[in-house]
C-alpha positions in Angstrom: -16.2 27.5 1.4 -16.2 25.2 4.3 -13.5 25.1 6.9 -12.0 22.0 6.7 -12.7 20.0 9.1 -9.9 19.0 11.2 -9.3 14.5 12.3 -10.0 13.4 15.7 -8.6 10.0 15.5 -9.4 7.4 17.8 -6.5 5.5 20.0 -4.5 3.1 17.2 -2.0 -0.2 17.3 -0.1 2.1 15.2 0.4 4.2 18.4 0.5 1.1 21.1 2.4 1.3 24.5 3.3 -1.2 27.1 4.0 0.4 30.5 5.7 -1.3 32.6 4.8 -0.2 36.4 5.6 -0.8 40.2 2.1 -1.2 42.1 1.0 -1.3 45.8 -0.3 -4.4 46.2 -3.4 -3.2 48.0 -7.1 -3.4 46.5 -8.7 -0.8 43.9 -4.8 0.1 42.5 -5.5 -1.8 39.4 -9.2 0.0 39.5 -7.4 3.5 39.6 -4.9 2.7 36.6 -7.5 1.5 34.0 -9.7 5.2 35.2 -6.0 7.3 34.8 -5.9 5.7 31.3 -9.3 6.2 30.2 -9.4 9.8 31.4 -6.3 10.6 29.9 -8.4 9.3 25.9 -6.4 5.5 26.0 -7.6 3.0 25.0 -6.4 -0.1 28.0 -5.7 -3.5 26.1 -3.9 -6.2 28.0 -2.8 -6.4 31.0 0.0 -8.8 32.3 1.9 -9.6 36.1 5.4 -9.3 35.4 6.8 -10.6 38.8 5.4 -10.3 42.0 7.3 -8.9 45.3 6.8 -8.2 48.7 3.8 -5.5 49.2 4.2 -4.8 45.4 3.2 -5.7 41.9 4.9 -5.5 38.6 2.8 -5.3 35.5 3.2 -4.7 32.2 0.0 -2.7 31.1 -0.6 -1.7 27.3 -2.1 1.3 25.8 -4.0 2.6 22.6 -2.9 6.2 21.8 -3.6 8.5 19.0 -0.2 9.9 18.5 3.4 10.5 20.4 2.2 13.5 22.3 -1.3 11.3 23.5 1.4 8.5 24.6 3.0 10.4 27.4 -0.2 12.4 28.2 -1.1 8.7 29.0 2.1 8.1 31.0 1.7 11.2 32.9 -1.8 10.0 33.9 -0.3 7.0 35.4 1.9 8.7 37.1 0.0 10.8 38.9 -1.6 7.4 40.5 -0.3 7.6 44.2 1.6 4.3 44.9 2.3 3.8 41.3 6.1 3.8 39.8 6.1 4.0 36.1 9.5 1.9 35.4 9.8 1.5 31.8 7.6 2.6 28.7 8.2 0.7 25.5 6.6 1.8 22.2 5.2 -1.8 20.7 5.5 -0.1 16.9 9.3 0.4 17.3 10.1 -3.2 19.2 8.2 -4.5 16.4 10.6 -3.6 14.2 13.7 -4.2 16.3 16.5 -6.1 14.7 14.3 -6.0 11.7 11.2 -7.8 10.3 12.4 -10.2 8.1 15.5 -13.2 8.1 16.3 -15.6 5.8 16.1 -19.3 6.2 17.4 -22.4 5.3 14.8 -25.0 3.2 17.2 -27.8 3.8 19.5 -29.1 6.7 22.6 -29.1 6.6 23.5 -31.4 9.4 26.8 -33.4 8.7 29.3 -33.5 5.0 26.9 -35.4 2.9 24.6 -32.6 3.3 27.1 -30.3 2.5 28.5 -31.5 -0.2 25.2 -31.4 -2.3 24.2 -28.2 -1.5 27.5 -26.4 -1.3 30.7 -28.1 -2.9 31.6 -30.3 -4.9 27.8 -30.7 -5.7 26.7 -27.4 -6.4 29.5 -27.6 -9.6 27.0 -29.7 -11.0 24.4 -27.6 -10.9 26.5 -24.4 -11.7 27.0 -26.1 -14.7 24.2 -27.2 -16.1 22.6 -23.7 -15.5 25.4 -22.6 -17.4 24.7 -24.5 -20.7 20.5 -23.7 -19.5 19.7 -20.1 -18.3 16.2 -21.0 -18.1 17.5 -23.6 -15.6 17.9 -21.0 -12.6 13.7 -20.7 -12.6 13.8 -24.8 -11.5 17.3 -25.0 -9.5 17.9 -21.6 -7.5 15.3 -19.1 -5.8 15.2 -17.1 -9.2 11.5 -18.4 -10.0 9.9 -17.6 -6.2 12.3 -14.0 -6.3 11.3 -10.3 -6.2 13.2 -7.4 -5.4 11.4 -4.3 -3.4 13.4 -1.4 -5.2 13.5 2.0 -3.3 15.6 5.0 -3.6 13.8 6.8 -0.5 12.3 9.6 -2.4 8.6 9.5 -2.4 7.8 7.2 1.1 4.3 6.7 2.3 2.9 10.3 3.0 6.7 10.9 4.3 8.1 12.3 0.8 12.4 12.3 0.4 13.8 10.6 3.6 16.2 8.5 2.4 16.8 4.9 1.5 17.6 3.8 5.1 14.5 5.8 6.4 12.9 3.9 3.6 13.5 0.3 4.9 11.3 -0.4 7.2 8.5 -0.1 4.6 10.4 -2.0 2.0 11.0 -5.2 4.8 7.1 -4.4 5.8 6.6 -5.1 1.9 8.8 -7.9 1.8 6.7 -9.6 4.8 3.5 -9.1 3.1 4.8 -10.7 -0.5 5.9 -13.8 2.0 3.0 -14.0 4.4 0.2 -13.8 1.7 1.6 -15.1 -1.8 4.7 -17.3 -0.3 7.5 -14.9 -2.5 10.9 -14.6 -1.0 11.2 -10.2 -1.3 13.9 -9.1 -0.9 14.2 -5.2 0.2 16.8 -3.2 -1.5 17.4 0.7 -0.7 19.5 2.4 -3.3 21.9 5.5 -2.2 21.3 7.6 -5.4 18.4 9.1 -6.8 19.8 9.3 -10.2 17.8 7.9 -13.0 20.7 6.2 -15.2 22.1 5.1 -11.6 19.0 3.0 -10.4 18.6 1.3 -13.6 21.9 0.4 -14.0 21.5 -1.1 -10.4 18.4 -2.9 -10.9 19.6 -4.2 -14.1 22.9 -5.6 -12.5 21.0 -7.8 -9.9 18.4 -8.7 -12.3 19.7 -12.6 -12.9 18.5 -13.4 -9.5 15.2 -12.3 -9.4 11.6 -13.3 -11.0 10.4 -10.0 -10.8 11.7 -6.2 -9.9 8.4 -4.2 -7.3 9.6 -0.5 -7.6 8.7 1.1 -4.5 8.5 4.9 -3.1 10.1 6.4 -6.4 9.6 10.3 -7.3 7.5 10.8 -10.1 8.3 12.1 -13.0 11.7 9.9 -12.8 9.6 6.8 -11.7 7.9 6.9 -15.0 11.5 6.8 -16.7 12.7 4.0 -14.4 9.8 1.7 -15.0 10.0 2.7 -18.5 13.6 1.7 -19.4 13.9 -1.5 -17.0 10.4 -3.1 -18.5 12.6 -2.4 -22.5 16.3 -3.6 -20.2 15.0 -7.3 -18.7 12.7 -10.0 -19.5 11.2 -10.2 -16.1 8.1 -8.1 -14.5 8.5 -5.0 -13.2 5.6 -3.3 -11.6 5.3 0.4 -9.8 3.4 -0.3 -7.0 2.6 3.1 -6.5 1.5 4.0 -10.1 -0.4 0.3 -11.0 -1.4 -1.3 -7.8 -3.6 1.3 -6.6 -4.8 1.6 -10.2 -5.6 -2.0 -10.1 -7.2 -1.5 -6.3 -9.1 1.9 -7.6 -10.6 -0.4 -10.9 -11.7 -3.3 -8.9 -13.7 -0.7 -6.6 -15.0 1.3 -9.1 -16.0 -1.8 -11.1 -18.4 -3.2 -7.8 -20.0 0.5 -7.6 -20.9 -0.2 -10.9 -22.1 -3.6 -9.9 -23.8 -1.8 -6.6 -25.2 0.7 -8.7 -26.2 -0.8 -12.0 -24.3 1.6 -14.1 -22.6 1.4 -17.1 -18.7 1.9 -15.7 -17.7 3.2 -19.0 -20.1 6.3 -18.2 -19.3 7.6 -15.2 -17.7 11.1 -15.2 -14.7 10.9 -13.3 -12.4 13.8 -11.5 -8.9 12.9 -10.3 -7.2 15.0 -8.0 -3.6 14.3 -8.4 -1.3 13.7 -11.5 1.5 11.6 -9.7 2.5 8.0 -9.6 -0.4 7.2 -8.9 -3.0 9.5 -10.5 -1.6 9.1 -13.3 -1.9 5.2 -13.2 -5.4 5.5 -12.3 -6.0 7.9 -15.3 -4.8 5.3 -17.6 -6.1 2.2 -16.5 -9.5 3.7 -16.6 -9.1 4.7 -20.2 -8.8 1.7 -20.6 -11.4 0.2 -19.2 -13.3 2.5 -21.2 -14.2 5.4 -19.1 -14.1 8.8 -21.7 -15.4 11.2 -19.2 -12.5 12.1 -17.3 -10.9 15.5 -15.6 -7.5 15.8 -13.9 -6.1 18.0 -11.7 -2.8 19.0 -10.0 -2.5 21.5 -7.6 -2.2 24.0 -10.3 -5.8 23.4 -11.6 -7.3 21.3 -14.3 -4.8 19.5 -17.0 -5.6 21.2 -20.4 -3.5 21.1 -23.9 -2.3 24.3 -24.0 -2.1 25.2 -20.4 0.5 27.3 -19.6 3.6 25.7 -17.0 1.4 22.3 -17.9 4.6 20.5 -16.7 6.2 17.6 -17.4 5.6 15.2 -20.1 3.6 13.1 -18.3 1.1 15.9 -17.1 1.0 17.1 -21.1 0.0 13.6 -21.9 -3.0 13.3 -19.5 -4.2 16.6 -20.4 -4.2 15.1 -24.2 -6.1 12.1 -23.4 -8.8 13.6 -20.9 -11.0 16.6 -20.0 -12.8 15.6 -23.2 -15.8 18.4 -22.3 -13.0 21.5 -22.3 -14.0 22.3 -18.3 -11.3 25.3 -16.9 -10.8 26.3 -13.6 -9.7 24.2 -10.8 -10.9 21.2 -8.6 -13.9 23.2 -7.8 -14.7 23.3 -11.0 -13.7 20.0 -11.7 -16.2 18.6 -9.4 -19.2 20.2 -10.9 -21.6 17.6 -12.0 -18.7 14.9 -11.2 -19.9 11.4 -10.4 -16.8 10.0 -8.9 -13.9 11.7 -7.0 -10.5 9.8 -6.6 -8.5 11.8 -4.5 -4.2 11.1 -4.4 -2.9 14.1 -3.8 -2.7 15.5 -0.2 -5.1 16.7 2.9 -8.3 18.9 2.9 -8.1 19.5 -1.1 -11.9 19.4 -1.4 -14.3 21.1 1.1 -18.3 19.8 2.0 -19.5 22.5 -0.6 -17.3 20.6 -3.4 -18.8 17.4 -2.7 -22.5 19.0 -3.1 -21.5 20.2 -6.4 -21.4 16.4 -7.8 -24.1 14.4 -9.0 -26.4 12.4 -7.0 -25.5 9.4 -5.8 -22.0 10.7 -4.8 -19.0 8.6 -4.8 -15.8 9.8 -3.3 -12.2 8.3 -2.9 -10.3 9.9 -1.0 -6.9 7.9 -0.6 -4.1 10.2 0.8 -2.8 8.6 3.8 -2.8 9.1 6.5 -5.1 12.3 6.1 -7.2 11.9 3.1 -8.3 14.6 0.5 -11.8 15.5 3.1 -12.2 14.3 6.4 -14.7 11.2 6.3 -16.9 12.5 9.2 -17.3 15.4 6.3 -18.1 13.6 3.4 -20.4 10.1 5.0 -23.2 12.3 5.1 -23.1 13.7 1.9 -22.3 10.7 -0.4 -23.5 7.3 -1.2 -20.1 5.7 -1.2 -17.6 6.6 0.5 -13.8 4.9 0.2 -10.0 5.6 1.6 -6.9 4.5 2.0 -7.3 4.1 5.6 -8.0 0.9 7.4 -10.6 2.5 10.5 -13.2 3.4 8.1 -15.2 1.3 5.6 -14.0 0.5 2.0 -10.2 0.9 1.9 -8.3 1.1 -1.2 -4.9 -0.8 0.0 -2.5 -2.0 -2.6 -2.2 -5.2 -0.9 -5.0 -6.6 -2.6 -3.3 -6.6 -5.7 0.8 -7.2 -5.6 1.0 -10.3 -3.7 -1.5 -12.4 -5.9 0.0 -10.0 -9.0 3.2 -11.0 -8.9 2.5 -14.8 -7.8 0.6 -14.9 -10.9 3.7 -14.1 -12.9 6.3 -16.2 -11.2 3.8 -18.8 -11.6 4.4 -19.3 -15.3 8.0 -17.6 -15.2 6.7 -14.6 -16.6 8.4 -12.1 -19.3 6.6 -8.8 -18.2 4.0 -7.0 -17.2 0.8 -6.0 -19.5 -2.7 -4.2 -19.3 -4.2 -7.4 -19.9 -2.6 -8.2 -16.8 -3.4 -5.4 -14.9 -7.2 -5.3 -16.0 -7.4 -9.1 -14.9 -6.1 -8.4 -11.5 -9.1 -5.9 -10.9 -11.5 -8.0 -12.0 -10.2 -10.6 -9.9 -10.3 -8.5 -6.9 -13.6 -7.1 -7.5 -15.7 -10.7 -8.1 -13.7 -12.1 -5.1 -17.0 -9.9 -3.2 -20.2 -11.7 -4.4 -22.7 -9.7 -6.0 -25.3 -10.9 -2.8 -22.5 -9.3 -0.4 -22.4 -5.9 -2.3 -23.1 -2.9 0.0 -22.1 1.0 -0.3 -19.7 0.0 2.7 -18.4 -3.1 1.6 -17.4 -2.7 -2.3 -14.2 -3.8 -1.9 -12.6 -7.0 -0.5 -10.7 -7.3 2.9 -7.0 -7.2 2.3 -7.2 -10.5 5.2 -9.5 -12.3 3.0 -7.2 -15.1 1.5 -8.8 -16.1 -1.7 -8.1 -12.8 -3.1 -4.7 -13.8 -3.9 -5.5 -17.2 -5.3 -8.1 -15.8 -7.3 -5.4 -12.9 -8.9 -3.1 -15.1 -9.1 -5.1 -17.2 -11.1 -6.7 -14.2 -13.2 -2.9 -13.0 -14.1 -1.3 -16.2 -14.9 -4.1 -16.7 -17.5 -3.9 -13.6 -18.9 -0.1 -13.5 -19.1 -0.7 -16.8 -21.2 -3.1 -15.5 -23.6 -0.9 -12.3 -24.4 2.0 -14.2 -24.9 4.0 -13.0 -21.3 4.2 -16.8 -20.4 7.2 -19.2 -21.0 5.6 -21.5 -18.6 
């Protein structure tokens, strides 16, 4: 087997710094900087003059790194500049997030009594009351019908794992920005402080009159299965595992355009996925139900079979019911011979170069761990046709964002009652026509998530099918 080939990432806004330095004001100072920076592997970006004083300059001068350690090799550089005083170094990821990324805002003034007194009392009695005698009535006269709650307990965060829900708020506020900035929903982030399964659905259920729709974010499997499970029976609402069915949507909409790509048959390709998660287990289903037969599964233990032995929890002894329909054994070696199509969600370097040559021609590999996938990229480009991740410096990444804001706009849209595989199925066909069959290439299968009409057109595609299966009351 090959060794695995370790990332050399390039400098990243995810690891931006703004230097703040006292400079001789005396020519070529500015010249020696931007040579300390790019000797030290940064990547210079703007560069602005804080004040000026007498025989010296103060700029602020920002930075590219590749991680924490690369940020002060970079600040050491600059230091080493004679006539240069490094005064402050501020890291632009965690300002970004000072105080918090989102606020909530008032639609109305409220600028003298009369104002007051119909939005807040005596007014508001009125409306109270006829919501009262109307339930329905909270979709037209409160924030109920533009309302979703981003539901985390902290267990299963990014490629992070159990930190916690306050560790576990920045992502649910990132999520709640996204749901605003794209689809115009009002999230609301909400980090629970127990990771019992009774616990969190009793919690989500209690603040369930409020809200259009419950996004359950960063939950453990196998107790996210059971918390989707018993809130979708609980409350007449959507709720949605972005984990499990938004990358299943985001995986289906890519693998439908390969087809497209390829002229192939979708229903035929033999498929390996390498985790049994959230989200592999997502993927598994929604492709059985797009049709695809042909398909292996594999945890870290080896392939899912009936039978196995420590096959695990119910969820793994259901996959290994409905797939690995040709009785392969072994593990993802194994797995991968004569494979079509990888889709990676497990972890890093979990398939080698010699695995990839095993598969059939014309190659196609997902590998979507995050932030290091299941085989470097720079391994894998040369020896596939298509080549997708969940990253956003290389071609073709499978990002959930393509699919939840336009989702769940969709369903608040025509007040829905749930969420269906109708639903879900639309969503990734949505996202994969939103790319015209004249832009198609091996690198561009999939639609940028900055590319607006992709939520219109979900949205659209959901609200339609959320009417013909019977989800609507609008």
């Amino acid at each position: 087997m090959n060794n695995p080939v370790k990332y050399v990432c390039n400098p990243s806004p995810s690891y931006s710094i703004t230097i703040r330095a006292e400079i001789e004001n005396r020519i070529g100072m500015f010249a020696k900087i931007a040579t300390a920076i790019s000797s030290a592997g940064g990547d210079m970006g703007a560069v602005d003059i804080v004040r000026v004083e007498k025989g010296k300059i103060v700029r602020d001068i920002t930075a590219n790194a590749r991680d924490e350690d690369h940020e002060k090799a970079i600040v050491r550089a600059i230091r080493t500049v004679s006539g240069v005083k490094v005064l402050r170094v501020m890291d632009r990821t965690f300002t970004a997030h000072e105080g918090g990324k989102i606020e909530i805002r008032s639609k109305l003034p409220v600028r003298d009594s009369t104002d007051l007194s119909k939005v807040y009392t005596p007014g508001v009695a009125r409306v109270c009351m006829d919501i009262h005698q109307n339930k329905q009535h909270a979709y037209r006269y409160t924030i109920k019908g533009n309302a979703v709650a981003v539901v985390s307990d902290g267990t299963a965060v990014l490629g992070l794992g159990n930190i916690g829900p306050e560790a576990a708020l920045p992502v649910m506020e990132g999520k709640a920005m996204i749901f605003k900035e794209f689809a115009g929903i009002d999230a609301f982030p909400i980090v629970l402080s127990t990771t019992n399964v009774d616990e969190i659905v009793a919690a989500v259920k209690a603040i369930s009159p409020g809200l259009g729709g419950i996004n359950l974010e960063d939950i453990s499997a196998p107790r996210c299965f059971e918390v989707e499970a018993r809130l979708r029976k609980l409350l007449d609402i959507p709720v949605f595992h972005d984990d499990q069915h938004g990358t299943a949507v985001v995986v289906l909409a890519a693998l439908i355009n390969v087809a497209r790509l390829m002229k192939r048959d979708l229903k035929k390709f033999k498929c390996v996925v390498v985790g049994a998660g959230a989200a592999g287990s997502a993927i598994t289903r929604m492709l059985l139900s797009s049709g695809v037969r042909d398909i292996v599964v594999c945890d870290r233990k080896g392939i899912l079979s009936p039978g196995l032995k420590g096959a695990g929890n119910a969820n793994k002894r259901e996959l290994a019911r409905l797939t690995n329909p040709r009785k392969v054994k072994g593990g993802i070696p194994e797995a991968m011979k004569g494979a079509e199509v990888f889709i990676g969600v497990s972890g890093p370097n979990v398939i080698t170069g010699d695995d990839v040559r095993k598969m059939a021609d014309d190659r196609i590999v997902f590998a979507l761990a995050n932030p290091n996938s299941e085989i470097a990229p720079e391994e894998a480009l040369p020896l596939v046709r298509i080549m997708a991740t969940g990253r956003s410096d290389y071609p073709n990444q499978i990002n959930n964002m393509l699919c939840f804001p336009g989702l769940f706009r969709g369903l608040l849209d025509v007040k829905a009652t749930g969420v269906n595989e109708a639903v879900k199925l639309a969503a990734a066909r949505a996202i994969a026509h939103c790319v015209d069959k004249e832009e198609l290439h091996e690198d561009y299968i999939i639609p940028s998530i900055f590319d607006r009409k992709v939520v219109a057109s979900v949205a659209d595609a959901v609200a339609e099918a959320a009417r013909k299966t019977g989800l609507a009351r609008k």
